[in-house]
N, C-alpha and C positions, 0 to 999 in steps of 0.2 A: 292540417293539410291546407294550406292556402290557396283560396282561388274557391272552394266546396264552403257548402252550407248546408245543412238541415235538409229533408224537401219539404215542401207545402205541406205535406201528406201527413204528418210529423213521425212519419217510419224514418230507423236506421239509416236509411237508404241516404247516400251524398248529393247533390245535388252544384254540378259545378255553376259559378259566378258570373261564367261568362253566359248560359243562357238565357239571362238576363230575368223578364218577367212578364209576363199576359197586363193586359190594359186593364184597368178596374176604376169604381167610382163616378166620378164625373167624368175623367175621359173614356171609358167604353160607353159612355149615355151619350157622349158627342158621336164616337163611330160608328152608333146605332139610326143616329140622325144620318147620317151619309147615305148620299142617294146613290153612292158604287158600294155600298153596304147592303148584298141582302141577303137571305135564306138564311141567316146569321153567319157570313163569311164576304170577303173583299169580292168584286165580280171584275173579268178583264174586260175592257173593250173588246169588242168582238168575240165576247161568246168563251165557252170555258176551254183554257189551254191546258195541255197535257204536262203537267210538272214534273212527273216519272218517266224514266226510261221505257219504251213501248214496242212491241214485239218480242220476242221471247230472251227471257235473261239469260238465256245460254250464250244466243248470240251475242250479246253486250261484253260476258265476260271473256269470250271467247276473241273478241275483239281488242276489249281494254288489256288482256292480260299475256297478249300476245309479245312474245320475248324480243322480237324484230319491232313491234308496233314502241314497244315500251321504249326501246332505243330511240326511236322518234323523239318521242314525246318530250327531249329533256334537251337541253344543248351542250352540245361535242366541245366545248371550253367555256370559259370564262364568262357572260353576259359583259361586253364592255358598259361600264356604267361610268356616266358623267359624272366628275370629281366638280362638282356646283358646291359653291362657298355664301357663308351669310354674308360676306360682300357682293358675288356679285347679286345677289337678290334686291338687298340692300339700291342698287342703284335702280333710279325711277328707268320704267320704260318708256323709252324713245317716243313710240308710236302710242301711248295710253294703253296698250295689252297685250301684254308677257303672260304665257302660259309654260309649265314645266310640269311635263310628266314628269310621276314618284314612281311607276311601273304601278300594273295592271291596273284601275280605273281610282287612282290616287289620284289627282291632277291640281295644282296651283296654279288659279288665276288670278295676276293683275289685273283691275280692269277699272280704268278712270279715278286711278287712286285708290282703292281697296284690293282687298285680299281678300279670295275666297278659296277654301279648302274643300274638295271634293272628296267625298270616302276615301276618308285616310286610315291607310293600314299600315302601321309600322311594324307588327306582329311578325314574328319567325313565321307560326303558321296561321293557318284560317282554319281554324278548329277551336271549341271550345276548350281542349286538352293542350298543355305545352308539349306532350311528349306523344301525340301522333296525328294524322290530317296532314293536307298538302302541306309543304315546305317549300320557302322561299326558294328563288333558281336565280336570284341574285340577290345583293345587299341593299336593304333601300340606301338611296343613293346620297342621303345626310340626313344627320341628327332631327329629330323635330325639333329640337329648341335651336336648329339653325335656321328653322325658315323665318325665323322674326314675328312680328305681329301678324296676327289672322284676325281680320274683322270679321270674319262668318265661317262654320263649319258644316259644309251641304253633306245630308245622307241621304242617298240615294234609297234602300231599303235596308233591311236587317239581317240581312245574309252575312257570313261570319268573312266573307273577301271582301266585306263594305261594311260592315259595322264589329272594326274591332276594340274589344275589352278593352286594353293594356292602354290603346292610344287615346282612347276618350276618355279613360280615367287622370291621362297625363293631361288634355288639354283644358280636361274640367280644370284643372289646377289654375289654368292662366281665367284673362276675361273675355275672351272669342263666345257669340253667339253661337246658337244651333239651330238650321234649319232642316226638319223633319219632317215624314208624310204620317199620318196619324197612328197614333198608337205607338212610334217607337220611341216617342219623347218618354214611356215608362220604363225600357231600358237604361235608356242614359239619367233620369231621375236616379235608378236603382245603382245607378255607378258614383254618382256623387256631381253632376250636372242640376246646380238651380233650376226651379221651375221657370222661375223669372229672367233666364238665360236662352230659353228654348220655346222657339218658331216651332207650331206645330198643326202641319196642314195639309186638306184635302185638296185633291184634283181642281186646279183653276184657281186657288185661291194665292193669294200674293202676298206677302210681306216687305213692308221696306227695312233696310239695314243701312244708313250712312245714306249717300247716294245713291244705292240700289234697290233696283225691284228684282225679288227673290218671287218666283210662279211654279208650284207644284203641278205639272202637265202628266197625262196620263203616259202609262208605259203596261207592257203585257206581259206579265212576267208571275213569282208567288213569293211567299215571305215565310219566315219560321227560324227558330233556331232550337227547342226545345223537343223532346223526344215525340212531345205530343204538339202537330201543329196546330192552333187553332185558327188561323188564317185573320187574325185579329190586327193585324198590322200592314198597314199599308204601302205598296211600293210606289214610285215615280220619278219620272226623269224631271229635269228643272232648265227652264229660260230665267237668263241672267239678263236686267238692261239694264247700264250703265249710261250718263249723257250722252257719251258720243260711242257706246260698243253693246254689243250683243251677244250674249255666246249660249252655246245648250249642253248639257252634260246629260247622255238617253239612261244611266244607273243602268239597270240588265233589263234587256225585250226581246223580244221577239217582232218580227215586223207584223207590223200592221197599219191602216189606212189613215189612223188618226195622225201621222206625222205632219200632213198636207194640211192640216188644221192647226198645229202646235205651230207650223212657219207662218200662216197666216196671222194668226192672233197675236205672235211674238217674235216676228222676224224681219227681215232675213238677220242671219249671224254669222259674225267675223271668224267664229268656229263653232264648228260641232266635234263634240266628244263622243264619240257613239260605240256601244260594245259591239266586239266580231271574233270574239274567242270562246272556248270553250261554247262551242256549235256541234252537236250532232246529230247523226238523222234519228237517234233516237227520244232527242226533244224538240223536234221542228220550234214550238209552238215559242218556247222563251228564252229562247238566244238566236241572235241574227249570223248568217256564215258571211263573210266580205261580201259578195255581190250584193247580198241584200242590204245591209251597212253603206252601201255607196248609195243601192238607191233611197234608202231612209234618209240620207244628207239631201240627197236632189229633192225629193218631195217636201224638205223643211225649207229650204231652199226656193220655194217655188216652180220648180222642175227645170231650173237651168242651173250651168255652172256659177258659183260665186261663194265667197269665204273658204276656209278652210277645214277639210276634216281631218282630225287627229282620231287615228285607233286606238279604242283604249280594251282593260280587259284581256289581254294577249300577255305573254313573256314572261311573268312572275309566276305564276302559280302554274301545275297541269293539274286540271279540270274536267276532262276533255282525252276522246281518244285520239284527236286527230293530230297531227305530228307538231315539234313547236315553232318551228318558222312559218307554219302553212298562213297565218291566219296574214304575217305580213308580207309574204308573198305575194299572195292572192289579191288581197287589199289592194298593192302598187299594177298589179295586171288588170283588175275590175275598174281604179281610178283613172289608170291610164286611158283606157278603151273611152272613158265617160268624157276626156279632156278635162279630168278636174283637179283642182290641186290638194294633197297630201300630205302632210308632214310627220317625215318617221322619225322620231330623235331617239338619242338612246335615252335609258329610265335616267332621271334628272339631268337634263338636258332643258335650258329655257333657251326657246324662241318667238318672235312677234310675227303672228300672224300678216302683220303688212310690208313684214322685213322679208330679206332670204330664208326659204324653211328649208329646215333638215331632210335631206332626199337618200340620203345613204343607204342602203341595203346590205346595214350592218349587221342584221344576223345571218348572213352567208358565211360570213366566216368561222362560225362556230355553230353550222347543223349541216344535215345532209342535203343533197336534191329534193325540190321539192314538186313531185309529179301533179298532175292534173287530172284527176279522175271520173270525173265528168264534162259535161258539154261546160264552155265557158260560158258565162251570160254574154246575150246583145246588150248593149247599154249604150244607145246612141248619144252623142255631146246635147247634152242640155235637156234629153229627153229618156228616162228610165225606160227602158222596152221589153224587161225582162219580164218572161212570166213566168207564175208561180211553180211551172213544171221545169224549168230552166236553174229553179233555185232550188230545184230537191237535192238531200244530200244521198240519197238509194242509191249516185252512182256505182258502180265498181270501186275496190282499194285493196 
């Protein structure tokens, strides 16, 4: 049965490949040293967030399994997906930084000459099983050995929609770096990634790669992928500085105040990649819904308009009860109110940040209306105004 092993336990029991493995040795003595290491588990900024679904599970199922809501959840044709070629990648960008979404928080950056790969998932699904777990809702949008050379592969954390098996055993093949938040560098060890291939870092800490400084920045979110979590691994979003560019990629969060610290110490940025999918008010605490996404850009931002935010986290995978165009809907409605700019491409689709962005509201044509069921947020130009009661998702649905 390929893919299963043994388990630790040395019973019968199978034990699939993709959950990787717990940190041991010298590196769990490093993430015992971690000052967001305590009570023997990872701590979030701001206090302990709710990882499970909360309020009563009738209601959830009652929700998620709704026959009308299900129809939501999935798009009414095709996902149009950009037919991108290793030629056009191939050609330098104009402006120093070409960024292409691969769908849901897969992202390639150009940036001052390098190539950096964001949680790439080429996987059918995000499950540790090939044959159940969310399934793709479109095709990634080209081969991985069409994107050419990768000088770094950024992991956001170890969640199975951001850290998949199949594609880090392919890239271990080539000679791209790894840059990881601690503890997941024993996954990718356990995949067949050198140790001596692999960046692997706490909160604030920085590595260079080529010309770049790679900055593991805090994010509010949890980690796991085995039946038992141990909380041994650590998540984080990442600032990218290039000589002349900037960019942030948020991996999964929840909002919280330390973003007004992340733009200070490492900004402003030509873009931010920030998650605004798979939100519900049953996890406030570690996923952001769009308005809060828009203002997590302005507070990195410095609290006015400037660079670009790109949604990621949205359109490949459901996750999530809320329907699947809401999240880019909402996005373009909360961006607009704020005066800030946007760019919606379809999954593989490259565009420069300093160029024309992709503005299309290309999933209209393939989902329903998408209603508003709560107050929209205030979000005045250049100043977040929303408050936290503005951003509950309890509305009505």
């Amino acid at each position: 049965m390929a893919g299963f092993r043994p388990s630790s336990s040395g019973l019968s029991a199978l034990r699939p490949e993709a959950f990787g493995v717990d940190p041991g040795g010298a590196r769990m003595a490093r993430i015992r040293r971690s000052p967001h290491f305590k009570d023997g588990v990872f701590q979030n900024p701001g206090g302990e967030a709710r990882t499970r679904p909360s309020g009563s599970p009738w209601d959830f199922a009652k929700l998620y399994f709704d026959k009308e809501q299900r129809v939501r959840r999935s798009p009414l044709g095709d996902i149009p997906v950009h037919a991108t070629t290793y030629a056009d990648l191939a050609r330098p960008a104009a402006t120093g930084l070409r960024v292409t979404w691969l769908g849901h928080s897969s992202v390639l950056v150009e940036i001052d000459g390098h190539r950096v790969l964001f949680d790439p998932v080429w996987g059918e699904r995000c499950s540790p099983f090939p044959f159940a777990g969310p399934r793709r809702l479109h095709p990634v949008p080209l081969p991985l050995a069409a994107l050419g050379r990768v000088d770094v592969v950024v992991i956001s954390h170890d969640h199975y929609d951001h850290l998949d098996m199949p594609t880090i055993k392919a890239l271990a093949a080539t000679d791209t770096l790894f840059a990881v938040p601690l503890g997941v560098g024993a996954h990718l060890e356990h995949w067949g990634v050198p140790a001596g291939r692999l960046r692997e870092l706490d909160w604030h800490e920085a590595t260079e790669v080529g010309g770049l400084t790679l900055t593991a920045t805090p994010a509010r979110h949890f980690c796991g992928r085995g039946l038992r979590n141990t909380q041994h691994t650590l998540w984080a979003s990442w600032a990218v500085a290039g000589d002349e560019h900037r960019v942030y990629h948020s991996g999964d969060t929840g909002y919280f105040d330390g973003f007004e610290d992340i733009g200070a110490d490492h900004g402003p940025f030509d873009v931010t990649m920030i998650q605004l999918g798979a939100y519900a008010e049953f996890w406030p605490d570690i996923h952001m819904t769009p308005a809060e996404a828009v203002r997590a850009h302005l507070d990195l931002q410095g609290g006015a308009p400037g660079g670009v935010l790109l949604p990621i986290h949205w359109g490949t995978f459901n996750l999530a009860p809320h329907p699947w165009a809401e999240p880019g809907e909402w996005t373009k409605d909360a961006a607009g109110e704020a005066g800030q700019a946007v760019a919606f491409p379809r999954p593989g689709e490259p565009f420069e940040p300093a160029g024309e962005l992709p503005g299309e509201a290309w999933w209209r044509a393939v989902s329903q209306p998408i209603a508003h069921p709560w107050r929209r947020p205030r979000i005045a130009r250049g100043v977040a105004e929303t408050s936290k009661g503005d951003l509950d998702l309890a509305g009505e649905r």
